[in-house]
C-alpha positions in Angstrom: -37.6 -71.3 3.3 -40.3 -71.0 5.8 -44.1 -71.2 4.8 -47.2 -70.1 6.2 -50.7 -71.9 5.9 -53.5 -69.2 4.7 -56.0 -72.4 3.3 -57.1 -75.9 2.8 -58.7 -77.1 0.1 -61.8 -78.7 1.4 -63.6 -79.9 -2.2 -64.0 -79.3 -5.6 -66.6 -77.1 -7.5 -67.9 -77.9 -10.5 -66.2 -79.2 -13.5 -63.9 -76.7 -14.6 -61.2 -77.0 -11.8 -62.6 -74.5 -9.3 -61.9 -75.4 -5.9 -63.5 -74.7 -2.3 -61.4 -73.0 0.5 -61.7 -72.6 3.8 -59.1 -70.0 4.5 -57.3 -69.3 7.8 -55.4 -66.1 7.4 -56.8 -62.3 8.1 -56.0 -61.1 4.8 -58.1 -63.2 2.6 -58.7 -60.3 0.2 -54.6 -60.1 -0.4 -54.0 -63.2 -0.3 -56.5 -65.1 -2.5 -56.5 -62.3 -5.9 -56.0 -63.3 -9.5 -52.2 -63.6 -10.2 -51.1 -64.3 -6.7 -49.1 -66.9 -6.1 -49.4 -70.2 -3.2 -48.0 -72.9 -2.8 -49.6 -76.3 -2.2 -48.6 -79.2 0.3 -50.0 -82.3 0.7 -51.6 -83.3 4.4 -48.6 -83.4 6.8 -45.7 -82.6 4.5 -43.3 -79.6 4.7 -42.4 -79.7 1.0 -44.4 -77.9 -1.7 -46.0 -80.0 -4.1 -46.0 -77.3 -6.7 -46.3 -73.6 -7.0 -50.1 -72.2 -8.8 -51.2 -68.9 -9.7 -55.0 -67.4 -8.7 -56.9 -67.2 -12.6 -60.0 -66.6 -10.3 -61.3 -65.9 -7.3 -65.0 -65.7 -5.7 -65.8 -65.5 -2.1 -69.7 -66.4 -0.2 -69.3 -65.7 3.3 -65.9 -67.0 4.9 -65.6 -69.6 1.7 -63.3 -68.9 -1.0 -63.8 -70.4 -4.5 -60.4 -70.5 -6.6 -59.5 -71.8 -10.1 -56.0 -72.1 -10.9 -53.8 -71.3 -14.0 -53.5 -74.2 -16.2 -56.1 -76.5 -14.3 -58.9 -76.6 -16.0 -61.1 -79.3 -14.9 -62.4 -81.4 -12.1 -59.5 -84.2 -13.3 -57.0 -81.5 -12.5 -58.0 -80.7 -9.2 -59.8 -83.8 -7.8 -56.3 -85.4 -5.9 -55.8 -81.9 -4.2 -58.6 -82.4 -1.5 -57.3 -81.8 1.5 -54.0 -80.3 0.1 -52.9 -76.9 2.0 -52.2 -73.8 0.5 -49.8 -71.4 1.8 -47.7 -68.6 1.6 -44.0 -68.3 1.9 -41.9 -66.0 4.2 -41.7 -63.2 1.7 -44.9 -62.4 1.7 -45.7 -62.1 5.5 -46.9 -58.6 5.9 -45.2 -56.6 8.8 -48.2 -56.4 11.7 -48.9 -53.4 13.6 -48.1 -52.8 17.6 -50.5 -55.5 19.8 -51.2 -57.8 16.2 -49.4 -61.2 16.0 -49.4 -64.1 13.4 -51.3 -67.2 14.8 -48.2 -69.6 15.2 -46.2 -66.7 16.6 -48.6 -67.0 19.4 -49.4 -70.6 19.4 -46.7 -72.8 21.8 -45.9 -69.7 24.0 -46.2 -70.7 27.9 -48.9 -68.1 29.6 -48.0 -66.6 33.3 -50.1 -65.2 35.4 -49.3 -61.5 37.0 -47.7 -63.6 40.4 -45.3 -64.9 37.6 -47.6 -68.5 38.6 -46.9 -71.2 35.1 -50.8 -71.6 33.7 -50.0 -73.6 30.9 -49.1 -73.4 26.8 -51.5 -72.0 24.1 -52.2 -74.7 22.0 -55.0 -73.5 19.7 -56.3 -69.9 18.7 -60.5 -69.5 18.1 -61.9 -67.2 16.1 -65.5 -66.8 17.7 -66.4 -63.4 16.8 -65.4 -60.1 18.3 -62.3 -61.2 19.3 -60.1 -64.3 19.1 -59.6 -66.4 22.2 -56.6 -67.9 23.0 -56.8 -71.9 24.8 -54.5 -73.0 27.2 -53.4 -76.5 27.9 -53.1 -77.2 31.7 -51.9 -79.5 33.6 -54.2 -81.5 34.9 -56.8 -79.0 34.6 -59.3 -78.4 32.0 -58.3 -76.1 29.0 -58.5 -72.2 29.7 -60.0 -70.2 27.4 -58.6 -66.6 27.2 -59.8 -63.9 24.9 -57.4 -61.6 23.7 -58.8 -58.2 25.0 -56.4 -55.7 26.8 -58.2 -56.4 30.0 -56.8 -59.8 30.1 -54.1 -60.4 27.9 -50.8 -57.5 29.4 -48.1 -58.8 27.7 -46.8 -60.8 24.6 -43.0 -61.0 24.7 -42.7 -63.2 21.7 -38.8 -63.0 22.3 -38.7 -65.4 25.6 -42.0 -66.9 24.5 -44.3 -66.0 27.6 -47.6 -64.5 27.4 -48.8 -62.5 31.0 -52.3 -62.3 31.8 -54.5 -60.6 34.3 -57.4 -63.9 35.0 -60.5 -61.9 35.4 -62.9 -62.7 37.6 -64.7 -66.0 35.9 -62.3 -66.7 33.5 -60.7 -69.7 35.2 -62.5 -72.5 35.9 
């Protein structure tokens, strides 16, 4: 089964076995609601360490504060600093026309419109209005590519190639 990071556990909260999330998926509000349930991996491991279900959930800003059925305190939840949370395959929602999952996109070579090799997308940001897309290059520094319709014309996910139009100041 495949799985799908949506959080890491960055601390603890408290002493009743809340824990602090930074989350990485755009559907926090699905994702992290009492009842749901993630799976947790430890730091670089592809096996679930064990399945837990939301008991509660409160959100400030982009930080997400979860307590888990049947851990209670700070002694349950201390060793999973650090631990990932994620979701499995099932529970990928089906995106719209033009929307993409993050490592859909992430790995796929970039072209220009001359059908000209720029480089691989290594890493998505989300600054603000709109995410932006870098591209390691040989010998070259990083691009940086937001994806707006004015630069980014095709994502064929299929043959894993992204085309781009490289507006005026965008390479550097």
């Amino acid at each position: 089964m495949q799985y799908y990071k949506v959080g890491t556990i960055v601390n603890t909260h408290g002493i009743h076995g809340e824990v602090k999330v930074m989350v990485i998926t755009d559907f926090a509000e699905d994702r992290f609601q009492v009842g749901k349930k993630l799976f947790l991996f430890a730091p670089q491991n592809e096996t679930p360490v064990k399945t837990l279900e939301i008991a509660q959930v409160r959100q400030q800003k982009q930080v997400y504060f979860l307590r888990f059925v049947g851990l209670d305190s700070i002694n349950d939840v201390e060793r999973y600093k650090k631990f990932e949370l994620k979701v499995s395959e099932d529970d990928r929602k089906v995106l719209g026309h033009d929307e993409f999952y993050y490592n859909d996109i992430i790995g796929l070579s970039v072209y220009d419109e001359q059908n000209q090799l720029l480089g691989k997308i290594t890493e998505i940001l989300s600054p603000g209005a709109n995410d932006v897309w870098v591209v390691k290059r040989s010998g070259k520094k990083d691009l940086l590519l937001p994806y707006i319709h004015q630069v980014v014309k095709d994502v064929d996910l299929a043959h894993g190639r992204v085309t781009v139009d490289l507006l005026e100041g965008l390479e550097s």
